[in-house]
C-alpha positions as CSV (number, residue, x, y, z in Angstrom):
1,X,0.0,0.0,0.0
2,X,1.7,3.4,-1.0
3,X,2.3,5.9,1.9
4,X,0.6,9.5,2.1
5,X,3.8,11.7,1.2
6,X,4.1,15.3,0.9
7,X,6.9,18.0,-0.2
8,X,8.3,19.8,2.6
9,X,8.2,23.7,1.3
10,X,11.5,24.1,3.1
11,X,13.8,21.7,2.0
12,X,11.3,20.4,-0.7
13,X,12.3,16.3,0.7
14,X,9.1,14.2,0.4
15,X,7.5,13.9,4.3
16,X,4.8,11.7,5.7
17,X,1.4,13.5,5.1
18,X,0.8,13.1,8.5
19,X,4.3,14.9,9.9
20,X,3.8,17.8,11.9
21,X,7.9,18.5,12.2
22,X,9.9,17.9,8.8
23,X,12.6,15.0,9.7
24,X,15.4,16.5,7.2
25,X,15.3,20.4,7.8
26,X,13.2,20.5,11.8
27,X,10.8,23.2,10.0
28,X,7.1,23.1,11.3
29,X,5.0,22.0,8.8
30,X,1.7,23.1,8.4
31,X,-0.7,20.0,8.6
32,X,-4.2,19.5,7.2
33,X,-6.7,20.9,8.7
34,X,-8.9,18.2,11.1
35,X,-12.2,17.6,9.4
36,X,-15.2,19.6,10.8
37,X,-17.2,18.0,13.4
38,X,-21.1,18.2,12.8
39,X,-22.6,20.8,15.3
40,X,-24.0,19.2,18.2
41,X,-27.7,19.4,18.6
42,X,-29.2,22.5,20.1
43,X,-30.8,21.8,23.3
44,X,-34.4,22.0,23.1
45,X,-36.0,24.9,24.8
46,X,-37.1,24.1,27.9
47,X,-40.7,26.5,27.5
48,X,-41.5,23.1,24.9
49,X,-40.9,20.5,26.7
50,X,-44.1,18.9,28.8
51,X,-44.3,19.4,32.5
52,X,-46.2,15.8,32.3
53,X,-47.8,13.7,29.7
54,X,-51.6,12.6,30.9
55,X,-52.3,10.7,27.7
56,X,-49.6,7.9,25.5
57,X,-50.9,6.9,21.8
58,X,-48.7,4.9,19.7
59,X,-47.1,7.7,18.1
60,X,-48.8,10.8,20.1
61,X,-48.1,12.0,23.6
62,X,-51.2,14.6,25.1
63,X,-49.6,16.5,27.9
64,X,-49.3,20.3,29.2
65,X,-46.0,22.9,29.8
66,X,-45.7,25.7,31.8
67,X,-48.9,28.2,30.1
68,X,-49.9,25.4,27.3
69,X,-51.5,22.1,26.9
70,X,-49.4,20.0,24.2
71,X,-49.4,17.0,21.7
72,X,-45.9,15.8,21.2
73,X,-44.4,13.1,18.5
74,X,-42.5,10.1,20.2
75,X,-40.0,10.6,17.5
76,X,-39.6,14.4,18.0
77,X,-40.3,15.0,21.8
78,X,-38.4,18.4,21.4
79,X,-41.0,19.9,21.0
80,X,-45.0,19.9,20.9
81,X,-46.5,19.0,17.5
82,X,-49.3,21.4,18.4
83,X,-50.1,23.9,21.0
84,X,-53.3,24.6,23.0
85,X,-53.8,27.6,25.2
86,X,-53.9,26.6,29.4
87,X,-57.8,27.3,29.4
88,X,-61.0,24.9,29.5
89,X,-61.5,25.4,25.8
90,X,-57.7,25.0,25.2
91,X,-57.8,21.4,26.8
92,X,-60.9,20.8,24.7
93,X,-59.0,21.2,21.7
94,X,-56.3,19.6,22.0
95,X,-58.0,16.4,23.7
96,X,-60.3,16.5,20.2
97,X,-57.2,16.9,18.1
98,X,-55.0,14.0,20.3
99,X,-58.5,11.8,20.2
100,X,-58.4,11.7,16.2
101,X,-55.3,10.8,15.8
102,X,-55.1,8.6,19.2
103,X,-58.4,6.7,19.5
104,X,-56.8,3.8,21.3
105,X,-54.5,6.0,23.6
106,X,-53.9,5.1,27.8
107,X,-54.3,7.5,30.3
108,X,-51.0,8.6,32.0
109,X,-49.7,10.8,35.0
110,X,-53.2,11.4,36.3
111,X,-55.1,10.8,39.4
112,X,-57.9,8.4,40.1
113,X,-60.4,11.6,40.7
114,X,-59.4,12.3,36.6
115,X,-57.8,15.8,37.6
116,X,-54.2,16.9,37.1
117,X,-52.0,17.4,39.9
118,X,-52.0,21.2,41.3
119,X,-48.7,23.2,41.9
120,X,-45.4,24.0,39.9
121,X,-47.3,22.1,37.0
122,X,-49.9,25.3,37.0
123,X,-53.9,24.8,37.7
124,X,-55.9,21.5,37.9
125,X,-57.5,20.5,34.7
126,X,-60.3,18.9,34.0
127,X,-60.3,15.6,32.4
128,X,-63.7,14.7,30.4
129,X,-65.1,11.7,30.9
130,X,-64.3,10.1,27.3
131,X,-60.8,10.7,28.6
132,X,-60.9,8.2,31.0
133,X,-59.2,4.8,29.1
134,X,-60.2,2.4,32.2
135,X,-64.0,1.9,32.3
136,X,-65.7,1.5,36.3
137,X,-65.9,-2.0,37.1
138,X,-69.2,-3.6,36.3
139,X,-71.5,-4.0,39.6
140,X,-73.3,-7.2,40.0
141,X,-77.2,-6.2,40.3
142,X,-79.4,-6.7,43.4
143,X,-82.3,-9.1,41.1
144,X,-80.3,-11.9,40.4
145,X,-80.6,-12.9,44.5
146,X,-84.2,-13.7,42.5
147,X,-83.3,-16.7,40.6
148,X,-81.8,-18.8,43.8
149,X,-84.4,-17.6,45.8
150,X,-87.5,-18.7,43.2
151,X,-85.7,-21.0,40.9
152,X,-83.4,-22.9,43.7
153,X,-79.9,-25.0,43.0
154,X,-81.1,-24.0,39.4
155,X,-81.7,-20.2,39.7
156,X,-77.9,-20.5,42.0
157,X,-76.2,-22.5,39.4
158,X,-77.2,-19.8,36.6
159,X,-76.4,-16.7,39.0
160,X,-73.4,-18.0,39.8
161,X,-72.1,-18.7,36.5
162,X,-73.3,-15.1,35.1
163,X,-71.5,-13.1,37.8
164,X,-68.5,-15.1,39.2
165,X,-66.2,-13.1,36.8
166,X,-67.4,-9.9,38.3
167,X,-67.7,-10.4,41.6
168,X,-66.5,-14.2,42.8
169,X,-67.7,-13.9,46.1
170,X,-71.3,-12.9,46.0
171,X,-72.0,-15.3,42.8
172,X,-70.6,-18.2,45.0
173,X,-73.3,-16.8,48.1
174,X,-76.3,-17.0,45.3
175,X,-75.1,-20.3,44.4
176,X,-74.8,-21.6,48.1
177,X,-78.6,-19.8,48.5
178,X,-79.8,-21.7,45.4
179,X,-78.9,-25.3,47.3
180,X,-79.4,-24.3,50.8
181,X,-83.2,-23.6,49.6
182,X,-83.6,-26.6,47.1
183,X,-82.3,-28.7,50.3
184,X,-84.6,-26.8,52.6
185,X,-87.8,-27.5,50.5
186,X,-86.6,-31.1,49.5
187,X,-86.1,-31.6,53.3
188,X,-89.9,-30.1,54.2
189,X,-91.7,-31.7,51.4
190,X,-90.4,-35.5,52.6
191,X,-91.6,-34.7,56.0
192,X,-95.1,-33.4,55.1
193,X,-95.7,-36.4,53.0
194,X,-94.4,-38.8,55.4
195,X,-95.8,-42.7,55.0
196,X,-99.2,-42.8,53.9
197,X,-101.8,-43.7,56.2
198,X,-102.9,-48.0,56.9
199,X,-106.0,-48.9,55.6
């Protein structure tokens, strides 16, 4: 492989490119000039960056700054996508604008009462109820104690399979009911109709 040379303008004697101090003469040598580094990155401005994100999409983060409410790109989180003013109708925008591009999003960094936190983060908003990704667990409904109670193991057996997903313990109580009254009535019918009476 042939070496870099160059002509020392002193002594005009070939050099390595690379030689800062000509070996022949001592002269300096001027040497190339290092390639340019790319700029580093400017630091994003900390007025666009998010206090805290309440809502993650796939690609979309819904969140607030210091005086704005916010929708930031995962792959760009320097800065929002779009801005919102820090006002009820502000919020209202921007949750309609995240919601059409997010329809499957998760709720993030908020409360169980659905209001932001209050302090250095600004004022409390409020959350509408659409935002809310978790449904309220389903309650299990006072009537089906009517199917043990007038149908029996039966009327148990049906309320029990119907509501043991959503609440374990009171489906296995209507079950237990359904028995407990089909044994109660099996247990009074044998003793009212005892033997029948000699001839």
């Amino acid at each position: 492989m042939p070496r870099h040379v160059k002509t020392c303008p002193a002594c005009a004697q070939q050099i390595h490119d690379h030689a800062a101090v000509c070996p022949h003469c001592g002269r300096v040598v001027a040497t190339a000039i290092p390639p340019m580094l790319p700029d580093p990155p400017a630091p994003a401005d900390a007025r666009e960056l998010p206090l805290q994100y309440t809502h993650s999409g796939r690609r979309y983060l819904l969140g607030y700054g210091e005086d704005f409410f916010g929708i930031w790109d995962r792959e760009r989180p320097d800065r929002p996508v779009s801005r919102y003013p820090r006002t009820d109708d502000g919020w209202r925008s921007a949750w309609l604008a995240f919601v059409a591009e997010e329809p499957f999003s998760a709720e993030v960094g908020i409360g169980a009462t659905g209001v932001a936190p209050t302090g250095p983060a600004g004022p409390a908003m409020n959350v509408p109820p659409e935002a809310i990704a978790h449904p309220r667990p389903r309650r299990v409904s006072g009537a089906w104690w009517l199917l043990p109670i007038l149908m029996g193991w039966l009327g148990g057996l049906i309320a029990w399979l119907v509501n043991k997903d959503v609440d374990p313990q009171r489906a296995r109580a209507m079950l237990i009911t359904g028995i407990a009254i089909s044994a109660v009535l099996l247990v009074l019918l044998l003793a009212t109709s005892g033997p029948a009476p000699a001839t």
